[in-house]
C-alpha positions in Angstrom: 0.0 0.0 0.0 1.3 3.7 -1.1 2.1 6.1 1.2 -0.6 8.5 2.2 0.5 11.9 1.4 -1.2 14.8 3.9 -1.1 18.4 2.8 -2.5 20.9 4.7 -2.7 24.5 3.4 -1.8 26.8 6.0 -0.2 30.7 6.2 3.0 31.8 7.8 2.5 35.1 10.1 4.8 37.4 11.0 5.2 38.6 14.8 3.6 42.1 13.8 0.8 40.5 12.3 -0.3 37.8 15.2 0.0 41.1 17.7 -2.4 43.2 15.4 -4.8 40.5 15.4 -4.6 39.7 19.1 -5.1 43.2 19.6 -8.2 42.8 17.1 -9.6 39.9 19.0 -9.5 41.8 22.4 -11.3 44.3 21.0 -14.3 42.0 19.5 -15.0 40.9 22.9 -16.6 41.2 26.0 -13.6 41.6 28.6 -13.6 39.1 32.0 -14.2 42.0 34.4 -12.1 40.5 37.0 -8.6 41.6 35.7 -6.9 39.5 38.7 -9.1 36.5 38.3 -6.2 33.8 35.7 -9.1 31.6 34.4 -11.2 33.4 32.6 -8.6 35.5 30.9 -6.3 32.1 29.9 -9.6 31.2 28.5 -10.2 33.9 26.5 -6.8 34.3 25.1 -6.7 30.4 24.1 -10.1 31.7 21.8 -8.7 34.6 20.4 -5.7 32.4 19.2 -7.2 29.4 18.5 -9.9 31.3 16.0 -6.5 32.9 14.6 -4.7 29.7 13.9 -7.9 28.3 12.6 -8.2 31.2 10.0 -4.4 30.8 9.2 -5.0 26.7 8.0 -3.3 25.1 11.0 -5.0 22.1 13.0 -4.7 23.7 16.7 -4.7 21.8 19.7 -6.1 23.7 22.6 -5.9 22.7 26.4 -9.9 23.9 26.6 -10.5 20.9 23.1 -8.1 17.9 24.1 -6.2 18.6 27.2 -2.2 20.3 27.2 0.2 18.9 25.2 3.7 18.2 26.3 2.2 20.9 28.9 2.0 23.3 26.6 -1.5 25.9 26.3 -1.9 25.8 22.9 -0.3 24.5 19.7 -1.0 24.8 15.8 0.6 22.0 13.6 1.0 21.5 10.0 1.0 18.4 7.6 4.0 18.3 5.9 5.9 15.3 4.1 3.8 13.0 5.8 4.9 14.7 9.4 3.0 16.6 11.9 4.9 19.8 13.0 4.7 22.0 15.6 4.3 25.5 14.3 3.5 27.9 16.7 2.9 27.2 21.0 1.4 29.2 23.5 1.4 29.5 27.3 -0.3 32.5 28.8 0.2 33.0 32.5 -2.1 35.5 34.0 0.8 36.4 37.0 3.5 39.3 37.2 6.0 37.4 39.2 8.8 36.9 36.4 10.8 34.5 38.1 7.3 31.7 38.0 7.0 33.1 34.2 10.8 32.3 33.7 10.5 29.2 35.3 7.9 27.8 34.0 6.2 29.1 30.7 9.0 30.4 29.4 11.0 27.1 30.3 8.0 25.6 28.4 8.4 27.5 25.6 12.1 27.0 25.0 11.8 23.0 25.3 9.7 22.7 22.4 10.4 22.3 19.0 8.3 25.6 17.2 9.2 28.1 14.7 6.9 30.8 16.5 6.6 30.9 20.9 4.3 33.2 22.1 4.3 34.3 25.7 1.6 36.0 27.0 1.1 37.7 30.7 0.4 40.6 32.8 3.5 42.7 34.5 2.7 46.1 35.4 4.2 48.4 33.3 6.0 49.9 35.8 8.5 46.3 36.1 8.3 45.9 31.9 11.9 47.1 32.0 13.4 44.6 33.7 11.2 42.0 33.1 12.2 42.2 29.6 15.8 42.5 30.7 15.1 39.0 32.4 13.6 37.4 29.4 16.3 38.6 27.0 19.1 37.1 29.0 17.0 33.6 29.2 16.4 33.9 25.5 20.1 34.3 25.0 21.7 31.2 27.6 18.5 29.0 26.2 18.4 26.6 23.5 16.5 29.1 20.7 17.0 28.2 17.4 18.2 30.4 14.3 14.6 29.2 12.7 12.9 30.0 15.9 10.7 33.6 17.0 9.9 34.8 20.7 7.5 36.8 21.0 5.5 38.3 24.3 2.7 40.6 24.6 2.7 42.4 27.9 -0.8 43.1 29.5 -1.6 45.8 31.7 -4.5 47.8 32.8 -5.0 51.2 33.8 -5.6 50.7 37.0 -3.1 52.2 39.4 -1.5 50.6 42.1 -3.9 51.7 44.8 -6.7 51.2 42.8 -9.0 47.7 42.8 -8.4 46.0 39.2 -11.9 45.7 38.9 -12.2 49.1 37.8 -9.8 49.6 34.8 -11.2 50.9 32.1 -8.5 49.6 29.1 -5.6 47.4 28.7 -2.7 48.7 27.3 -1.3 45.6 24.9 2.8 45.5 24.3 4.2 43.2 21.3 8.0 42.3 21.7 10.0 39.6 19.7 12.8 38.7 22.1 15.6 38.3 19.1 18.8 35.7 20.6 22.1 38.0 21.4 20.6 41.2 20.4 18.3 43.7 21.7 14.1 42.8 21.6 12.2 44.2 18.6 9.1 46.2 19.1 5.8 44.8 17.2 3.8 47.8 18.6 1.5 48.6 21.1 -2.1 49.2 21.3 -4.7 49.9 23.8 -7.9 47.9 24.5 -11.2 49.5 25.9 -13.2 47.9 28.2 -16.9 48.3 28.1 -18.2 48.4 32.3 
């Protein structure tokens, strides 16, 4: 019996381009109101991307569809030659201690075998500095390859320090690809309203 040959038509997206359309998926929803509360907003960004991925060709596998895999949030694979690859993966971490984000999603990220890793969570903007100091110094001693792209988006609300989360009234969204032995590259940043 012949092989089987499996082609799957999919699109490549740039770093720019998955930001712009997270952005645009924010804004096409209603917003958890809880900005503290990590379920709800892991939720809704596993939606936003897996509709992306979706749209783009890829066969996404989704914690919320068929459990983690290899621990991972989210993943979208292509056909190709008769292989399944890992294109892009995903861990959102709804928490703005850097050294659990390093540890663990970012550990995640950097194990597996993906030409795009997207890290999504929610430092203040005050810390953004140095947590993207932090990031670009494990992106540099970690196993990234040439073929491989970091990216993060950065969430924070409006909300001051002092002031309950509950009542932000926009996020303000920050794209970044974390580029190996150089400085990061910014994809942009936007700002997402939140209807109360």
């Amino acid at each position: 019996m012949p092989d089987i040959k499996i082609e799957k038509t999919f699109t490549d997206i740039g770093p720019t381009e998955l930001f712009r359309r997270f952005c645009s998926g924010l804004r096409s929803r209603e917003l958890p109101k809880d900005y503290e509360k990590s379920l709800p907003w892991t939720k809704l960004v596993r939606r936003i991307l897996r509709e992306i991925g979706t749209s783009l060709g890829y066969q996404v596998r989704d914690r919320d569809l068929v459990g983690e895999w290899l621990t991972i949030d989210q993943t979208w694979r292509i056909h190709e030659s008769n292989m399944i690859k890992t294109y892009f993966a995903m861990e959102s971490e709804n928490s703005v201690d850097i050294e659990d984000v390093i540890d663990d999603e970012v550990e995640k990220l950097l194990d597996v075998k993906s030409n795009v890793k997207l890290l999504i969570y929610y430092p203040r903007k005050r810390s953004q500095a140095w947590h993207l100091s932090m990031l670009q110094d494990k992106i540099n001693a970690g196993p990234l390859l040439p073929d491989e792209r970091f990216i993060t988006i950065m969430i924070d609300s409006d909300a001051t320090a002092e002031d309950d989360y509950r009542k932000y009234t926009k996020l303000v969204l920050r794209g970044l690809e974390i580029v190996k032995n150089t400085r990061h590259k910014e994809l942009g940043t936007e700002e997402v309203d939140v209807a109360n």
